[in-house]
N, C-alpha and C positions, 0 to 999 in steps of 0.2 A: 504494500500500500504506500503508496506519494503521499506525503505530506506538505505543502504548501508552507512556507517561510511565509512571517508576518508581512514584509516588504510584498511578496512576490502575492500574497492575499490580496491587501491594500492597492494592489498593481491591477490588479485580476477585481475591482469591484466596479460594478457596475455602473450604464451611465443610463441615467434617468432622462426619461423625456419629459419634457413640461408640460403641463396641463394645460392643455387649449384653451383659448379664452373662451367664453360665454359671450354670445351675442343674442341679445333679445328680437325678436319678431317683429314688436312695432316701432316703427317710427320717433313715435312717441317718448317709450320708454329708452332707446336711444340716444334722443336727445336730452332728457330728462338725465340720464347715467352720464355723459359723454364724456367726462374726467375721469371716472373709474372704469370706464370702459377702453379709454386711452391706454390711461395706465397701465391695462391688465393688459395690451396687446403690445404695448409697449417692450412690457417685463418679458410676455411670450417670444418676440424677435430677441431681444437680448439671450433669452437664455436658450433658446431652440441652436443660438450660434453656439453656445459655451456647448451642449450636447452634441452638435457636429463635431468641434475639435474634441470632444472627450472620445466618437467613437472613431475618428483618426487617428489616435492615441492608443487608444484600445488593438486596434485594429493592426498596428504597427507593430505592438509588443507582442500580439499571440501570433504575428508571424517570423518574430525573433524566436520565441516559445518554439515554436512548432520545428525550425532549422536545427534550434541544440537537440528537441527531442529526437528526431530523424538522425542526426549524429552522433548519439545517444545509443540509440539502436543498433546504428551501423554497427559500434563498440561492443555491444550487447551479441548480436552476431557473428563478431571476428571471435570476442571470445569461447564464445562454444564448437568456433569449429577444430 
């Protein structure tokens, strides 16, 4: 069994995607909200970018990951033959 180092956990957590904002139906209500409604589509752009670099990021590591494990193996391999 592999046991994950705290670093290589922390490495390996996950990237959350942001809650979509709420858009109300009427018009009205709309207008009525339009600051908090800004806001909240605001915060959504800001952070829907900070989840694209996190899964760039992500994305990057478990293909470092993936290169040791396979070389890892090779190793694994040579020595049982």
């Amino acid at each position: 069994m592999i046991v994950a180092t705290p670093v290589q956990a922390a490495m390996a957590a996950p990237c959350l995607a942001p809650e979509r904002p709420f858009l109300p139906q009427s018009r009205e209500d709309m207008r009525l909200y339009a600051d908090l409604l800004r806001a909240d589509f605001e915060t959504y752009i800001a952070e829907v970018q900070t989840y694209f670099r996190c899964l760039d990021e992500e994305r990057a590591r478990a293909f470092v990951e993936a290169r040791e494990v396979v070389e890892q193996y090779g190793q694994f391999q040579h020595a049982l033959e």
